[in-house]
N, C-alpha and C positions, 0 to 999 in steps of 0.2 A: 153223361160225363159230369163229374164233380171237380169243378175247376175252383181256383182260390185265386184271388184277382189284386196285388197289391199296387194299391196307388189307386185314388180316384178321381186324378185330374181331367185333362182331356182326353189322353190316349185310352188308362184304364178304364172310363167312363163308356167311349166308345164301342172297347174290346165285351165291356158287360155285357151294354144292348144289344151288341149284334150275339152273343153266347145264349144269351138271357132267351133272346128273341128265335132262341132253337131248341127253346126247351133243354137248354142245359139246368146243371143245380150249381148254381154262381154264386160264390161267396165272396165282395169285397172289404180291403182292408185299406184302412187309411189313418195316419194321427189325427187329421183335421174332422172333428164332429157334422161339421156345416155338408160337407165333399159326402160326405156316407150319408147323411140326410139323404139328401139329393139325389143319391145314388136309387136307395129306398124307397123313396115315394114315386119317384119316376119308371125305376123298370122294376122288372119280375126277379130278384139280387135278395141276396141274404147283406147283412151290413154288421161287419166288429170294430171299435174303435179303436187304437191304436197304433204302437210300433210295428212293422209288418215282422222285421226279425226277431223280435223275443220271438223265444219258444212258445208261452202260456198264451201270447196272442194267436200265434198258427195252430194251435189246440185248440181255442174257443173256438177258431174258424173253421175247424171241420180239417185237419192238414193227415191227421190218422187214417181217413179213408179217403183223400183227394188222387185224382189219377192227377193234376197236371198245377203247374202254382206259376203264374207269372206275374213279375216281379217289376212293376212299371213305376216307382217311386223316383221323385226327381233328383235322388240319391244314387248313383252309382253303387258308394259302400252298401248301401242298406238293400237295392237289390241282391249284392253277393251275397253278403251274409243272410242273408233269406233263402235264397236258393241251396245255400251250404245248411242252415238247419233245416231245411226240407228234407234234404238228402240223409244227411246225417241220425235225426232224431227221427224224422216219419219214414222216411225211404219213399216218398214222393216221385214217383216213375220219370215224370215231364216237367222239365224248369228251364222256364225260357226267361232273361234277364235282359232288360233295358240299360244300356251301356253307353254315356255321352263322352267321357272322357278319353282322348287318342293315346296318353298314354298307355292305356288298358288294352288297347286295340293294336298295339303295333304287334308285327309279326315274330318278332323276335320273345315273345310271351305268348304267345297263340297257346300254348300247350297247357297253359295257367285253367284252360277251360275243359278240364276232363272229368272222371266220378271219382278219380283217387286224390284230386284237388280242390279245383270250387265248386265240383259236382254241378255244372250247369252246362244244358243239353243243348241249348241255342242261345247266341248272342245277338242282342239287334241294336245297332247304330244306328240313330235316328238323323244323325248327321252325316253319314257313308251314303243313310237311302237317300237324303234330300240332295244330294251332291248326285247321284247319278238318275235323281228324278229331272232334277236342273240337265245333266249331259242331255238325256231323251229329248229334251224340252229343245234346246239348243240345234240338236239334227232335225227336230221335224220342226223348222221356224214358223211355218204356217197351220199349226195346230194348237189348240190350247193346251189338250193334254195327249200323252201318248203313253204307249206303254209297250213292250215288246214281249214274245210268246214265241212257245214250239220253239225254243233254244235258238233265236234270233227270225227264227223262218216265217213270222206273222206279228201284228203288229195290232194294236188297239188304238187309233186317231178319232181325238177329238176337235172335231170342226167348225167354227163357227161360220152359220149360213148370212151371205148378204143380199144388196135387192141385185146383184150383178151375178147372183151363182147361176149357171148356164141350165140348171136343171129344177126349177123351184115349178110345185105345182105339176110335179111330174109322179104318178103312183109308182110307188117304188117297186111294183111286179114289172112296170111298163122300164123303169131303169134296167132291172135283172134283163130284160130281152134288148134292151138296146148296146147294152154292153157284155154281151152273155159270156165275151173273153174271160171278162176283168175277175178275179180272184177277192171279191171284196162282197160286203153285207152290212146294210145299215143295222146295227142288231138295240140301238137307244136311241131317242130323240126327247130333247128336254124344250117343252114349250109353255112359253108363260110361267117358269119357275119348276114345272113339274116333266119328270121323268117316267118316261112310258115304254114300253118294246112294243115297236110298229106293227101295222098289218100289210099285208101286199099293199091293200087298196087304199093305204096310207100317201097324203102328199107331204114335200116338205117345203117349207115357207122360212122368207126371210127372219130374220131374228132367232131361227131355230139354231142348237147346240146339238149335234148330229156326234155318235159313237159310230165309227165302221170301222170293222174288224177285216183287217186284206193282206194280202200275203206282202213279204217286205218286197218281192222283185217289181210289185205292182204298187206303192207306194206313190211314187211322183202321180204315173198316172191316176191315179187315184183324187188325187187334191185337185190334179187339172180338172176334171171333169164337177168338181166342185166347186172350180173356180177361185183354186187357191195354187200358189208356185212357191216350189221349195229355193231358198238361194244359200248357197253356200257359206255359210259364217266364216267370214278370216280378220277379221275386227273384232273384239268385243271386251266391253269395258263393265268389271264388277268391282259392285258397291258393298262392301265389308270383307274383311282377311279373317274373320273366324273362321271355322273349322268347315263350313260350308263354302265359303265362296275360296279358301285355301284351299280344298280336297278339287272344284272343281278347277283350279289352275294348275293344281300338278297333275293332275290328269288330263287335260290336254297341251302342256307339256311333254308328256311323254308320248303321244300321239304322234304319228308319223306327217301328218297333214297339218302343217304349220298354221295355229292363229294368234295371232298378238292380241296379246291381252296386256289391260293397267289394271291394276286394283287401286279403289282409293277405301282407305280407313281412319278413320277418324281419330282411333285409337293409337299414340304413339306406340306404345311395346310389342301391343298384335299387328302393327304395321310393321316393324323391325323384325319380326317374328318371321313375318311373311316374309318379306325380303330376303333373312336368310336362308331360309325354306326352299324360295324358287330360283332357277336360275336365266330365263329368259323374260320373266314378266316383270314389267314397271311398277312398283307399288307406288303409290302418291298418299301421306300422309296428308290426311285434312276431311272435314265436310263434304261427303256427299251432296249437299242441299245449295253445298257454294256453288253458282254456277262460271262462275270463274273457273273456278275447279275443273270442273265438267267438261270444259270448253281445251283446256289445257291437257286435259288426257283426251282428246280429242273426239267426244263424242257426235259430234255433227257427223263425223266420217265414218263410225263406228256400225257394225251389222248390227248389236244389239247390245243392251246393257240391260243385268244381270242383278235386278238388288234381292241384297242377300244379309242385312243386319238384323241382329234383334229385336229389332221395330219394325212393325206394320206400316205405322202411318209414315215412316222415313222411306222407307219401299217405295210406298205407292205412289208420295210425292216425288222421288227421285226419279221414278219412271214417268211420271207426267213432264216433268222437266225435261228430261232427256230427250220425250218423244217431241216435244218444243222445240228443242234445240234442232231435231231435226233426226233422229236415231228414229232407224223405220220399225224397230222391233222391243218389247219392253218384257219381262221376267220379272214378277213381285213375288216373295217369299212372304205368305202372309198365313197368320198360325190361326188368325179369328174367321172362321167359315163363314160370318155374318159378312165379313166385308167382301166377300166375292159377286155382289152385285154389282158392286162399285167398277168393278172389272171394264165390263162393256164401257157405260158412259165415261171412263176418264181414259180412254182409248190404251188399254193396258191390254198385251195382246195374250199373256200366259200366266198363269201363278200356279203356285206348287203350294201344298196344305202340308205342312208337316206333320200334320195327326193322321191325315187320310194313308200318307205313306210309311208311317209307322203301325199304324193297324194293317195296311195291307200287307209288312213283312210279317206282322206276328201272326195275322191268318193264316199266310202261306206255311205254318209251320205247326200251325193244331191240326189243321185238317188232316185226313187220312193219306199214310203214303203213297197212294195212287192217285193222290190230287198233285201235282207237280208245281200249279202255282194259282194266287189268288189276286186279284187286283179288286180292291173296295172303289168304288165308283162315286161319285160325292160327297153326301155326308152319309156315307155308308148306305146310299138308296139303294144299289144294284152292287151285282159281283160280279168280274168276269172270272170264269173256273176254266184251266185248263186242266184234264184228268185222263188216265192213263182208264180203257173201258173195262173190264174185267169179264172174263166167261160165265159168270151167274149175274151179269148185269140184266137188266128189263131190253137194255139197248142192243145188245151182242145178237146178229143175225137179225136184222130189223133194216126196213128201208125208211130212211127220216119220217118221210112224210106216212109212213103206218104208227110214227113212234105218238103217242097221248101225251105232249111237252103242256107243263101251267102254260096260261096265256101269256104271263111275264118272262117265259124263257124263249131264246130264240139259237140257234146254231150259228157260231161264228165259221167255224172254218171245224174240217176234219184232216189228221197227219196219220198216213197209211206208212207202213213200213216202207223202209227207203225214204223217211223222212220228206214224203212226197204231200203238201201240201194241197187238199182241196175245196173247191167253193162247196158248202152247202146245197145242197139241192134234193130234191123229193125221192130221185129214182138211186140217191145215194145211199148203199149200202153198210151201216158201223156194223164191224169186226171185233172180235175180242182182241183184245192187244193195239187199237187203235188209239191217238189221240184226239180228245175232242173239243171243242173253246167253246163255254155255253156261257151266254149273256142270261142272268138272273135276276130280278126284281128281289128286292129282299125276304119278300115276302114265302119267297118259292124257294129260297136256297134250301130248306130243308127236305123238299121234293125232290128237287135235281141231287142231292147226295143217295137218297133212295133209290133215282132208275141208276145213278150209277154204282150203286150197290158200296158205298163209302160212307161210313156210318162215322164220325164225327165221334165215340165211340172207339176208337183204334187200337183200344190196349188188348 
């Protein structure tokens, strides 16, 4: 597939390597010379220098034979009109556009995104995913990352292990039979920095960052035996009213299961903004950092506080503060992937990447129609794939355990008609027409498209 990649900050950057690294034919565009360097020397990427909307620049870049052009510039305008002279002068099949601004996005204009208008086939709000990456974050308090599948019926938890987890040092064939009920599968484990898919005769050890994939009625159970408890959030206090930490208040506002939320924001206008926006929540204008502040929106008593401003380092310190104060649960929105070490030692219990969740919506929408959804996994190490199995697939009439998976894939879960969720197991049989959640190592994503007969490819 001949992709054209415009923008080559972090997200486009991202979107390359993982393209690149499938042997697609990646073309990036950027005005900054230094960004397309970079881009160039590091992956396997074609590189044009300039405006991504001029025409003459989407012509140097290959846009005449492109199947698909997306549009990640930190411009709003300059994705549309990109995607509009895509459509227009090349006829460009697939144009997916990067969209920050809410005016763009309200409903009331939804229609502005058709082929007889701004000709663009997919929108992604990188502020819509980060707000409902925050919600996931918020329902499973006891996870760092989470993510939900099979149209709410399974769930992707990431667990951080401690020396108190009830199960450490236990092979995890010997888990499978101790709890052969439970609907769940360790399918990652990240130890000493690095990211692996286990073996049966795998154990797991304190310090470890555990992926298991379980169906959602088995969820609590699930952490218990990990030695983690979910508690109910009905307190919680976020630190900035931009568009993220605002999206997530009016959405749970409008939630039937009442939680008192303060925002405080630093900024007088985006705090007025807010205020007039919500109607049950307290805004507090002023310094997150003040802990006066802090103290006065009552965070001692608070389930968790949620920072969420355009600073990293404001984040991270607001959540150390807060967890000081005495707030038992912390949320950093933090955009530099480098500082996620930092995590652990400054007792921060969850952060959300805004580039991991922006690549993983734009994945979800190249892959082939019978992929349903994509979740990028770190700094794009692993994928979790959920995919609809096809009748010429390798896997259709196969018992797992006959199926030749790379050593980096494992089986999360399989969904039989009637939306009936099941574990994984050897004597399980996939069907044509089945769903199936496969944890992937990056390196294998391009295997796992092949036994699922979904070719990356789609036109």
């Amino acid at each position: 597939m001949k992709v054209i990649i415009c923008g080559a900050g972090q997200v486009g950057w991202q979107i390359a390597r993982q393209l690149s690294g499938e042997k697609n034919d990646v073309t990036v565009v950027d005005v900054n010379a230094d960004l397309v360097r970079r881009a160039t020397e590091t992956l396997d990427v074609q590189g044009v220098v300039g405006f991504a909307s001029h025409p003459d620049v989407l012509e140097k870049a290959g846009a005449r034979d492109a199947d698909m052009i997306i549009a990640a510039t930190h411009s709003d305008e300059v994705n549309m009109v990109t995607c509009q002279i895509a459509q227009a002068v090349f006829n460009v099949t697939r144009k997916i556009a990067r969209v920050r601004a809410q005016s763009y996005l309200s409903d009331a204009y939804s229609d502005l995104y058709t082929q007889d208008r701004l000709a663009i086939d997919v929108v992604i709000s990188p502020e819509h995913e980060v707000a409902e990456a925050a919600l996931q974050r918020l329902a499973a308090p006891a996870t760092f990352d989470t993510e939900v599948f099979m149209g709410g019926r399974a769930q992707l938890l990431g667990i951080q292990l401690t020396e108190d987890c009830p199960v450490l040092n236990t092979p995890l064939r010997q888990l499978n039979e101790l709890f052969s009920t439970l609907r769940a599968i360790v399918v990652g484990v990240r130890r000493e920095g690095r990211l692996f898919a286990p073996e049966p005769g795998d154990q797991l050890l304190a310090e470890d960052q555990i992926y298991v994939f379980t169906h959602s009625e088995d969820v609590n159970r699930c952490l218990e035996i990990f030695g983690k408890k979910n508690k109910k959030q009905e307190r919680l206090v976020i630190i900035g009213a931009g568009n993220v930490g605002l999206g997530v208040a009016i959405a749970l506002e409008k939630r039937s299961a009442r939680v008192r939320t303060k925002i405080i924001e630093k900024d007088r206008p985006t705090a007025e903004r807010a205020a007039d926006a919500l109607e049950r929540t307290i805004v507090l204008n002023g310094d997150g950092m003040d802990m006066d502040l802090l103290m006065e929106a009552a965070i001692d008593r608070a389930d968790a506080v949620l920072a969420v401003t355009d600073d990293d380092k404001t984040n991270l310190l607001v959540s150390v503060r807060a967890k000081q104060a005495g707030c038992p649960m912390a949320i950093a929105l933090v955009n530099d992937p480098t500082l996620a070490p930092l995590m652990a030692p400054l007792d921060i219990d969850a952060y959300i990447n805004p580039r991991a969740t922006t690549v993983s919506s734009i994945l979800r929408h190249i892959r082939h129609g019978r992929v349903r959804h994509v979740y990028a996994i770190g700094d794009a190490e692993a994928e979790l794939i959920e995919a609809q199995v096809m009748s010429t697939s390798p896997l259709a009439g196969k018992l797992i355990r006959d199926v030749e998976f790379p050593e980096g894939v494992l089986v999360g879960a399989v969904m039989k008609s009637g939306d009936k969720v099941l574990k994984p197991t050897g004597d399980l049989r996939i069907e044509a027409g089945d769903v199936i959640a496969l944890f992937a190592m990056a390196k294998d994503v391009t295997e796992v498209e092949r036994l699922l007969l979904v070719s990356i490819d789609f036109f």
